[in-house]
MARFI-875452 format. One record per atom (N, C-alpha, C, CB): residue number from 1; residue in one letter; atom name; x negated, y, z negated. Coordinates in nm, 4 decimals, decimal comma. Atoms other than C-alpha are relative to their C-alpha. Glycine has a CB too. Layout:
N
<NUM A CA <X Y Z>>
...
! end
This chain:
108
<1 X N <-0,0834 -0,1186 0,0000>>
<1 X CA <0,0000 0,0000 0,0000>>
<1 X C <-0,0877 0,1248 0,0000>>
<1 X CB <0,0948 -0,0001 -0,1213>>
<2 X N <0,0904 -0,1761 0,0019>>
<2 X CA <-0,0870 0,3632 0,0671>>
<2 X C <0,0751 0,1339 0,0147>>
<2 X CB <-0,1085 0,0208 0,1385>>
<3 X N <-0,0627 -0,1329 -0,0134>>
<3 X CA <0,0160 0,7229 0,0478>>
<3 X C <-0,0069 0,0225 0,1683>>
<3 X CB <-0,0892 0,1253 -0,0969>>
<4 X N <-0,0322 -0,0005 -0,0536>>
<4 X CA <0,1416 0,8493 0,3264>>
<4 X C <0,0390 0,1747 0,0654>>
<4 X CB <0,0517 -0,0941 -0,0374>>
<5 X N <-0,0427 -0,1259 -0,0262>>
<5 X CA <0,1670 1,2226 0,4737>>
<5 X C <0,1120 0,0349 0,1003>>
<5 X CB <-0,1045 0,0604 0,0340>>
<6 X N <-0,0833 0,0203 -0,0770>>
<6 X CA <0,4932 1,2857 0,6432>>
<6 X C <0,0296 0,1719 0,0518>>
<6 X CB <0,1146 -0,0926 -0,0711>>
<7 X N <-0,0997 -0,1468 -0,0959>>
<7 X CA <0,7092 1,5862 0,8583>>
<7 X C <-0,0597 0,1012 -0,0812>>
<7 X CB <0,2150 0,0149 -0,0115>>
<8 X N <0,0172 -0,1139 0,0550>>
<8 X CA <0,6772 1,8447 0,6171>>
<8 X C <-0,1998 0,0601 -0,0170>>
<8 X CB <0,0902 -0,0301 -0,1487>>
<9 X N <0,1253 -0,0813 -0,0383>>
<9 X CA <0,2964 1,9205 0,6746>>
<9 X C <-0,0516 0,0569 0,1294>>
<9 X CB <-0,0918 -0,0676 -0,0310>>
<10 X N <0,0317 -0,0553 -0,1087>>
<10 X CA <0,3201 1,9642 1,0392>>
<10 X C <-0,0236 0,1647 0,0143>>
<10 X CB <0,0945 -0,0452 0,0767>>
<11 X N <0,0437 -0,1173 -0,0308>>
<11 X CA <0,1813 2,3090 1,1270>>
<11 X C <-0,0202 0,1157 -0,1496>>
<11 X CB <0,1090 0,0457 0,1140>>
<12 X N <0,0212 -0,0651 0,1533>>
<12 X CA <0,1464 2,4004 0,7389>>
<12 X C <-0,1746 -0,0103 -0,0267>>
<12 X CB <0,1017 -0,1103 -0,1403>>
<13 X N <0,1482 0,0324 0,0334>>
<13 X CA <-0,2097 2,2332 0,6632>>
<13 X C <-0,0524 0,0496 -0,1144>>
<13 X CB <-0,0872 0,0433 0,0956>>
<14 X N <0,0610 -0,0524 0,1741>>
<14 X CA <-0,2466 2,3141 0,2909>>
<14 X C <-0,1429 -0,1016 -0,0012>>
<14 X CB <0,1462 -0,0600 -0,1781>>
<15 X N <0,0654 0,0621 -0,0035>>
<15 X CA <-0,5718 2,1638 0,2413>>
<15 X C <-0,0147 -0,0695 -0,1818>>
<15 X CB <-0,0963 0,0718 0,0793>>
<16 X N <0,0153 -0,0092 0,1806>>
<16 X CA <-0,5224 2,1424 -0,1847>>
<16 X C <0,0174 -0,1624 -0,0018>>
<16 X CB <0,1530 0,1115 -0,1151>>
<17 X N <0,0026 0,1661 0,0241>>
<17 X CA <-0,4367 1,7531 -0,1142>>
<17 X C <-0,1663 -0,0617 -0,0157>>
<17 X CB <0,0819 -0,0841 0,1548>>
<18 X N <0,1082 0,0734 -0,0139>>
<18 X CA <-0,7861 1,6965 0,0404>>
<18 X C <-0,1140 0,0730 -0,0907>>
<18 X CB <-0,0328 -0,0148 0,1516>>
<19 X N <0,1761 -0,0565 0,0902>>
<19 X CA <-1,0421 1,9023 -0,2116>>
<19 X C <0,0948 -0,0695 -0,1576>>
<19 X CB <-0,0629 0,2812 -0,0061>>
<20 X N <-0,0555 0,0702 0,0814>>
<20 X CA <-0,7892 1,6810 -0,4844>>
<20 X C <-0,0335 -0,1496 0,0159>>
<20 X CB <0,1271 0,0303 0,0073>>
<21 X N <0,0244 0,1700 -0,0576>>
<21 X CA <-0,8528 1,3230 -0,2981>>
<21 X C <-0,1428 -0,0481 -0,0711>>
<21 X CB <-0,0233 -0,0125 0,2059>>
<22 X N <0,1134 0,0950 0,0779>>
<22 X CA <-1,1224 1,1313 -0,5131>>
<22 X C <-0,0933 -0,0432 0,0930>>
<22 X CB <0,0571 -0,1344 -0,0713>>
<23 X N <0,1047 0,1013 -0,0731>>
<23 X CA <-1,2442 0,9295 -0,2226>>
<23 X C <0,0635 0,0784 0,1376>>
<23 X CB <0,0208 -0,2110 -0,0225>>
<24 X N <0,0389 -0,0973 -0,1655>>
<24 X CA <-1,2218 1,2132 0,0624>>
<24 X C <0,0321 -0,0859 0,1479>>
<24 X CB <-0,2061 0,0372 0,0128>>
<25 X N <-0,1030 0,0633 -0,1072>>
<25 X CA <-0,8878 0,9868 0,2768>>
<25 X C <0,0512 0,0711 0,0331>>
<25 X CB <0,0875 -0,0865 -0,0185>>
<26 X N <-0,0987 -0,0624 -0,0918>>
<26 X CA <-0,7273 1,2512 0,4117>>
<26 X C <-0,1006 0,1112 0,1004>>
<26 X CB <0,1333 0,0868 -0,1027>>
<27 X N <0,0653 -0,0385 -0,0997>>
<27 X CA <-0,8599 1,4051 0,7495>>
<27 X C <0,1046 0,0574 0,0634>>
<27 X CB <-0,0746 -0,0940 0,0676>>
<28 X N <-0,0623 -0,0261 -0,0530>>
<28 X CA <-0,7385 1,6639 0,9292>>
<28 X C <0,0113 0,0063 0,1612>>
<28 X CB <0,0068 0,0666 -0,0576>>
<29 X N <-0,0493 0,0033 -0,1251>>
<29 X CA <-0,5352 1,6869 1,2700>>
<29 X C <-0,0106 0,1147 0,0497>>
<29 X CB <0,1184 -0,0419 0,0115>>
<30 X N <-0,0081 -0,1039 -0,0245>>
<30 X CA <-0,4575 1,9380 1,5024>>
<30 X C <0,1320 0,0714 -0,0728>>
<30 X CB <-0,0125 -0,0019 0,1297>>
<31 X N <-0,1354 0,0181 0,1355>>
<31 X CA <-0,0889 1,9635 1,3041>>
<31 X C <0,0334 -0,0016 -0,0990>>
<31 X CB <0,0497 -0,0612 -0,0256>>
<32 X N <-0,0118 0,0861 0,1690>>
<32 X CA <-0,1157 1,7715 0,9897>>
<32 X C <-0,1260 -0,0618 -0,0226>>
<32 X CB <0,1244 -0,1411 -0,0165>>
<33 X N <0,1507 0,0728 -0,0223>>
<33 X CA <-0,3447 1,6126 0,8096>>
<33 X C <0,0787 -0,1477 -0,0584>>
<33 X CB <-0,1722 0,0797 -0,1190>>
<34 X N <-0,0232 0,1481 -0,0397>>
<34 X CA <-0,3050 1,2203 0,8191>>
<34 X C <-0,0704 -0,0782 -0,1311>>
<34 X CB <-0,0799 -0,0432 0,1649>>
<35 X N <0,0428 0,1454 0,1007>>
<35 X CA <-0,4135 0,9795 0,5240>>
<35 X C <-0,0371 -0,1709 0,1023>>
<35 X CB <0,1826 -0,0374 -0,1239>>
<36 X N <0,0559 0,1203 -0,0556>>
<36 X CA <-0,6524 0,6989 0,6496>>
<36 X C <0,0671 -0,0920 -0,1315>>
<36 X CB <-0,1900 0,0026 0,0255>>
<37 X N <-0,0722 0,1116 0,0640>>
<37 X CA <-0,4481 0,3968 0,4907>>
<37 X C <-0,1126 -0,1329 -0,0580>>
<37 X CB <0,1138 -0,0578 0,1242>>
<38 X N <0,1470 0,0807 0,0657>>
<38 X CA <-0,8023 0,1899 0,4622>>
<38 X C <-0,0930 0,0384 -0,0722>>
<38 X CB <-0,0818 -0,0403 0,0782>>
<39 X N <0,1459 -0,0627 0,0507>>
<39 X CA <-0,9896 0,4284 0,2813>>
<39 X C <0,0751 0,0549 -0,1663>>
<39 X CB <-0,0790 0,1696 0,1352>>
<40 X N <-0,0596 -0,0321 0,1109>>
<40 X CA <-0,7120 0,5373 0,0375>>
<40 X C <-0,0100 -0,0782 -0,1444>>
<40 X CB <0,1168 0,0038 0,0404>>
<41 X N <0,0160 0,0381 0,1130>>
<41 X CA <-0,6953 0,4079 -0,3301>>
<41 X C <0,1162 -0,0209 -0,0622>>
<41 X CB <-0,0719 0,0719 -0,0583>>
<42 X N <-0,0995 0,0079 0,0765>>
<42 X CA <-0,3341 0,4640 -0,4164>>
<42 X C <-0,0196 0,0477 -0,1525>>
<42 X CB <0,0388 -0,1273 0,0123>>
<43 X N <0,0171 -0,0384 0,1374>>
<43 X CA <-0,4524 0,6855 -0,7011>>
<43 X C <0,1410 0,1009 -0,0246>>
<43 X CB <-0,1613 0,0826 -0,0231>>
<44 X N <-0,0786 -0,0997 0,0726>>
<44 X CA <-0,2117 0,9317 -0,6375>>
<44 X C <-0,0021 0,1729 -0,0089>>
<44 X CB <-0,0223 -0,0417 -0,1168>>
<45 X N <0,0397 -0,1479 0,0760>>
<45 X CA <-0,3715 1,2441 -0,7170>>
<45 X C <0,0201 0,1314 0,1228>>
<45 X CB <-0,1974 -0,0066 -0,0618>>
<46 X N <-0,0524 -0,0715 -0,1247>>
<46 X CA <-0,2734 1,3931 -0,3280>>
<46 X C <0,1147 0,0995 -0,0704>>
<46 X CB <0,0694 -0,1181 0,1262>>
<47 X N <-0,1956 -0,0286 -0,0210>>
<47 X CA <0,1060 1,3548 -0,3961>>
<47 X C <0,0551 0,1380 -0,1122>>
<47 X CB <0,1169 -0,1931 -0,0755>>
<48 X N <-0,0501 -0,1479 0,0560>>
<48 X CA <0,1546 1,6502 -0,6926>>
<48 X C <-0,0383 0,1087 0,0637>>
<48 X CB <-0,0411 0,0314 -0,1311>>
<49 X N <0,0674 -0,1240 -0,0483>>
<49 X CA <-0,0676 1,9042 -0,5415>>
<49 X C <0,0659 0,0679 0,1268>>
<49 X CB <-0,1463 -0,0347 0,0330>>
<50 X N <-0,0664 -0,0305 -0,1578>>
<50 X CA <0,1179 1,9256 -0,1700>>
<50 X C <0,0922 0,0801 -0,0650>>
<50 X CB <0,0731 -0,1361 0,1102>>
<51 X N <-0,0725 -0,1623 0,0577>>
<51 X CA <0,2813 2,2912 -0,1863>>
<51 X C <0,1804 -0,0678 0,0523>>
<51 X CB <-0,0830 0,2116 0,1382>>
<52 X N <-0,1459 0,0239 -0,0896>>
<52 X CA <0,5435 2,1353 0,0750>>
<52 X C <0,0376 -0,1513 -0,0143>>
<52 X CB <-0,0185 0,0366 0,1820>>
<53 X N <-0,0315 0,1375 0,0541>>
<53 X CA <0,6210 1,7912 -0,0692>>
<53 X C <0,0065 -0,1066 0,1224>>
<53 X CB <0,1459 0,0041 -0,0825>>
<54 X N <-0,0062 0,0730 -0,0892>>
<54 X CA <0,4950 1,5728 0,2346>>
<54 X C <-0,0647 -0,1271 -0,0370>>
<54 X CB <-0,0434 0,0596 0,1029>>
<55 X N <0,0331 0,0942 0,0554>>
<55 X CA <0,3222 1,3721 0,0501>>
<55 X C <0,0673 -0,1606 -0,0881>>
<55 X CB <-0,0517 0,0720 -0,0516>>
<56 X N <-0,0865 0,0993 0,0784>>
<56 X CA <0,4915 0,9931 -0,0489>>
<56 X C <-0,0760 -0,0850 -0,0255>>
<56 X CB <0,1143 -0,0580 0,0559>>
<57 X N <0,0565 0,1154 0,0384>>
<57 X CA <0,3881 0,6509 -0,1711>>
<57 X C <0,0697 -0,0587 0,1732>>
<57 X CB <0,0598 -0,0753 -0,1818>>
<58 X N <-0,0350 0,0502 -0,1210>>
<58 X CA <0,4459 0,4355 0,1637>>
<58 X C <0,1218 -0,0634 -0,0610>>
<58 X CB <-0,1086 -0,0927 0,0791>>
<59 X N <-0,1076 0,1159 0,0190>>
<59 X CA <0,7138 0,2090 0,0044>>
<59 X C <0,1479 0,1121 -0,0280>>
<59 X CB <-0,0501 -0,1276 -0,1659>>
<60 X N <-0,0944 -0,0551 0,0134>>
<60 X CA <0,8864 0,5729 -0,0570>>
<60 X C <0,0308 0,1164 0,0885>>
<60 X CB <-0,0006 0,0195 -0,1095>>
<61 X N <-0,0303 -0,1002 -0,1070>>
<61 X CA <0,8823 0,7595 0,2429>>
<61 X C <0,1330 -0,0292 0,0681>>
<61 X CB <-0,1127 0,0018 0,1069>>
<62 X N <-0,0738 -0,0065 -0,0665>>
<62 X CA <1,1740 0,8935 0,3554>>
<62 X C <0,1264 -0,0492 0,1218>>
<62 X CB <-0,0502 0,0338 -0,0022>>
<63 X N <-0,0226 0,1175 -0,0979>>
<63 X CA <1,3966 0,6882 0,5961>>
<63 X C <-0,0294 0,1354 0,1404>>
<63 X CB <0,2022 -0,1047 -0,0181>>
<64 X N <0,0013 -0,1159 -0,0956>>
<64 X CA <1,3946 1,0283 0,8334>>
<64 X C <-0,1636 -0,0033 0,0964>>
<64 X CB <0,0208 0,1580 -0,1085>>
<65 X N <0,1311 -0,0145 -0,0399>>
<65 X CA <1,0423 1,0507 0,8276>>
<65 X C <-0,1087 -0,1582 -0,0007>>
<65 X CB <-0,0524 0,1195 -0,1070>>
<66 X N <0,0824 0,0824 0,0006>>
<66 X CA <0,9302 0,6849 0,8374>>
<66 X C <-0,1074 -0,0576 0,1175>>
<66 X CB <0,0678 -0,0725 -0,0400>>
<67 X N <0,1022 0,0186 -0,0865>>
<67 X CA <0,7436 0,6843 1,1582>>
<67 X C <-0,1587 0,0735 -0,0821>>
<67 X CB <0,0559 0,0788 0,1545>>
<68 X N <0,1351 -0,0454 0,1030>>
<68 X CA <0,4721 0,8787 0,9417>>
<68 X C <-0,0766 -0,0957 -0,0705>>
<68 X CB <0,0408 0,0870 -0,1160>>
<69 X N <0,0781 0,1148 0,0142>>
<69 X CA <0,3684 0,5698 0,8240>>
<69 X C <-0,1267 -0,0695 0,1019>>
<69 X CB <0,0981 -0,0846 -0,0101>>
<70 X N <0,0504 0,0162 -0,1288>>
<70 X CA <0,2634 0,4336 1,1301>>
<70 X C <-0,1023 0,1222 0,0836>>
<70 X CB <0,1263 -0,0229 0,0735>>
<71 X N <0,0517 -0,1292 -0,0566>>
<71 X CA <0,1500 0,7763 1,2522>>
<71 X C <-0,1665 0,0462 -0,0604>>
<71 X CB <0,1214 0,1216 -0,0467>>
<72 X N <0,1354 0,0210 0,0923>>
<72 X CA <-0,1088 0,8001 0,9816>>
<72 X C <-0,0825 -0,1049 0,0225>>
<72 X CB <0,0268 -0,0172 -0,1373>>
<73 X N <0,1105 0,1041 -0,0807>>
<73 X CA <-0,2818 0,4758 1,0858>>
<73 X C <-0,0204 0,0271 0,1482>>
<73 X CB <0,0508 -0,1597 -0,0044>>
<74 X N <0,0159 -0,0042 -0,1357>>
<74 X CA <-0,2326 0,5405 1,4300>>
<74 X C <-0,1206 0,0957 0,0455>>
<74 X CB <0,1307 0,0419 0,0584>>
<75 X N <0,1016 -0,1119 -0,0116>>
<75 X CA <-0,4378 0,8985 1,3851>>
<75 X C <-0,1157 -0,0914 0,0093>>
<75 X CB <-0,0073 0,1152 -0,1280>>
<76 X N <0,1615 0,0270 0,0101>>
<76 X CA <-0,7519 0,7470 1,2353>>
<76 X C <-0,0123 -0,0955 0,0842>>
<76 X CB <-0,0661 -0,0438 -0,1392>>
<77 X N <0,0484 0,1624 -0,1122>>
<77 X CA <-0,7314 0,3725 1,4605>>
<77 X C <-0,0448 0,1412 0,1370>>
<77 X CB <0,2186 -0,1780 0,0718>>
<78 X N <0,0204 -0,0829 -0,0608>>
<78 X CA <-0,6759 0,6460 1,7530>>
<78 X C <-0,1309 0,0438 -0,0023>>
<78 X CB <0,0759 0,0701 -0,0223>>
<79 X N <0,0896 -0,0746 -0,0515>>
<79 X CA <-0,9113 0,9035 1,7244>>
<79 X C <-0,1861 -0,0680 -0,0886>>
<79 X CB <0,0679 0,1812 -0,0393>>
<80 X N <0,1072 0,0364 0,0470>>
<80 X CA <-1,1534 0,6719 1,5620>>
<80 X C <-0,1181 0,0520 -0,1429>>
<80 X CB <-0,0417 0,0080 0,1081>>
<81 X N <0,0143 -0,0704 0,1078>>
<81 X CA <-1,2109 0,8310 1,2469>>
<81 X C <-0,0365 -0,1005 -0,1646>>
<81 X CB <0,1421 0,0852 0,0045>>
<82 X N <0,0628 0,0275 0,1189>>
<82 X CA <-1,3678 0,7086 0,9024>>
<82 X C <-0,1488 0,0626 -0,0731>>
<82 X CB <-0,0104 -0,1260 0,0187>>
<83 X N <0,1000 -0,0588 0,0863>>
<83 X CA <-1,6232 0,7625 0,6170>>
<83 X C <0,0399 0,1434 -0,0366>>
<83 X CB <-0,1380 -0,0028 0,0680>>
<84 X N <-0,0451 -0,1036 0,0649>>
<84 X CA <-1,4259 1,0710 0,5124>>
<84 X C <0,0369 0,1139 0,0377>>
<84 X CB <-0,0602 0,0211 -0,0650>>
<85 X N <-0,0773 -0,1383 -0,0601>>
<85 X CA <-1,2043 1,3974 0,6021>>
<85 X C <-0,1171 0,1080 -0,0030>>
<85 X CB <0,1475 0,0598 -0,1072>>
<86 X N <0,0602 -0,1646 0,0152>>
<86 X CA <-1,4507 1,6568 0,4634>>
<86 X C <-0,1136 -0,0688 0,0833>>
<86 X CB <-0,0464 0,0913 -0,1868>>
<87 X N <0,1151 -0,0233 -0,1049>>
<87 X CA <-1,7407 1,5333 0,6512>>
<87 X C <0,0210 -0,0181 0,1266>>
<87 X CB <-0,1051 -0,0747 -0,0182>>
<88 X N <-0,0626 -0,0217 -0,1818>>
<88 X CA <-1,5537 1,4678 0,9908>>
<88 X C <0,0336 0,1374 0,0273>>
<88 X CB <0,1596 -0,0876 0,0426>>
<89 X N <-0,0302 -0,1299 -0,0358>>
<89 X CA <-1,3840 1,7865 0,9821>>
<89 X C <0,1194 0,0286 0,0712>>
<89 X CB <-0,0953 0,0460 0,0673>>
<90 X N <-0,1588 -0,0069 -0,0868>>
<90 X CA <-1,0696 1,9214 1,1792>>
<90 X C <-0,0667 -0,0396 0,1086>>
<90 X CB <0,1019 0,1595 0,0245>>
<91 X N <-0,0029 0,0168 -0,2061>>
<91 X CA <-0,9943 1,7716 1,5329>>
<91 X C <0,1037 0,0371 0,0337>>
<91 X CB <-0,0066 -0,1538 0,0880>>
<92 X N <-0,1480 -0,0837 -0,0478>>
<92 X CA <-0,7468 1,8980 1,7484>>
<92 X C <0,1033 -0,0891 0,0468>>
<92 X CB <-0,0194 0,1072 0,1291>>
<93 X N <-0,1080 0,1212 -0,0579>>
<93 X CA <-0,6006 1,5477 1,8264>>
<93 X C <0,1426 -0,0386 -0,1309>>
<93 X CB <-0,1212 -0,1784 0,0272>>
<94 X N <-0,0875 0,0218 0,0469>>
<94 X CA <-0,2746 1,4579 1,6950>>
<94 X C <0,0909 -0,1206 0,0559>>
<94 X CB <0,0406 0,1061 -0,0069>>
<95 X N <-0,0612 0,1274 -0,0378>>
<95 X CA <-0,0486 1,1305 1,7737>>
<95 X C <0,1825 0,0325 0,0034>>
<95 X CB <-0,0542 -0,1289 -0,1273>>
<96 X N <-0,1144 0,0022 -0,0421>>
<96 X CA <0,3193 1,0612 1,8286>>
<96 X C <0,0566 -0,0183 -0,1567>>
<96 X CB <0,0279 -0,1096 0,1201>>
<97 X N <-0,0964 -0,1047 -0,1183>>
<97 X CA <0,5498 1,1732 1,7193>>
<97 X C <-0,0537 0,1538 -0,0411>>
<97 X CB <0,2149 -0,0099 -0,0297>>
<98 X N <0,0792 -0,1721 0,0865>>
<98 X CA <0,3474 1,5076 1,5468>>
<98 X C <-0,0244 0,0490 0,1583>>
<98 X CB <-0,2151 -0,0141 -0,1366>>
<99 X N <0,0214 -0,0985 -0,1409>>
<99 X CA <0,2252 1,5950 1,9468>>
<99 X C <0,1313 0,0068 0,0779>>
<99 X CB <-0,1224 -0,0652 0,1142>>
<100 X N <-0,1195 -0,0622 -0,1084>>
<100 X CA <0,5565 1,6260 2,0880>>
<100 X C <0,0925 0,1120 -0,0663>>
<100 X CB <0,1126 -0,1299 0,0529>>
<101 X N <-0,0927 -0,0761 0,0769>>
<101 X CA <0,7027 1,8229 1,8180>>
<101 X C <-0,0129 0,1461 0,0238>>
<101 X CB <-0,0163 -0,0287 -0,1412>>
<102 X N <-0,0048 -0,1338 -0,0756>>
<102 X CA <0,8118 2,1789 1,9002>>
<102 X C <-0,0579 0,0990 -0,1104>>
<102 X CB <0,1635 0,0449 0,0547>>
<103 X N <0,0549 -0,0611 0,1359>>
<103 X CA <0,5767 2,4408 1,6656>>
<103 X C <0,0881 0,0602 -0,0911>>
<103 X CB <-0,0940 0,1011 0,0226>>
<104 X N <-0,0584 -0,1086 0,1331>>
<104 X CA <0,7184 2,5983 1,3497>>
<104 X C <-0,0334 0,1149 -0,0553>>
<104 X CB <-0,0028 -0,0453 -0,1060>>
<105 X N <0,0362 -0,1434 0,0778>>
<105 X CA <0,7362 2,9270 1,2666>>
<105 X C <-0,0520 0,0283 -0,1371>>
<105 X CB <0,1094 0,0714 -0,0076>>
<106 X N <0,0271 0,0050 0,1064>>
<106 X CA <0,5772 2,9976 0,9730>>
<106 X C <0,1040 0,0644 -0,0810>>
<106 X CB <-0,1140 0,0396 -0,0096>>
<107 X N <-0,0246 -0,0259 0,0973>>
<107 X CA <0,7655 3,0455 0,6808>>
<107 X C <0,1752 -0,0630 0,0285>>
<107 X CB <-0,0494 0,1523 -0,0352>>
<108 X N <-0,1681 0,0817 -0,0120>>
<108 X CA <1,0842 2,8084 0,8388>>
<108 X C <-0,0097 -0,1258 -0,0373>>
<108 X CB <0,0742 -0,0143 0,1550>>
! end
């Protein structure tokens, strides 16, 4: 099992999850940032800090937003990503369904 970043971080990108992450699993997108599901710990310590509550346990995400599951592995398998968010750094790649989604105004 693993945390899980869903809908509500698209085009937000608080970064307070990932300088909180113990073992430096969350990497960001061009969108969102994505939780590597193999690198995570299930500690936890993400899910209070997110300003915009996108953050879930996988077994409690959303039924709305449950492609985010999937989406989050898909990023890192995708763009080939491990050994940690802060030393990869932002990329501008993003996966389905986060790249088809139409941008959000800030503050909607």
């Amino acid at each position: 099992m693993t945390y899980v970043i869903a809908e509500p971080c698209v085009d937000v990108l608080d970064k307070t999850c990932i300088e909180e992450c113990p073992v430096d699993c969350i990497y960001e997108g061009g969108r969102m940032l994505y939780i590597h599901p193999d690198e995570c710990v299930d500690c936890g310590a993400c899910e209070p800090v997110c300003p915009v509550e996108a953050i879930y346990y996988d077994e409690d995400v959303p039924e709305e937003w449950a492609a985010y599951t999937k989406a989050n592995a898909d990023f890192v398998e995708q763009a080939g990503l491990s050994g940690g968010g802060k030393k990869v750094g932002k990329t501008l790649f993003d996966v389905e369904p986060i790249a088809d989604l139409p941008a959000r105004v800030a503050g909607h």
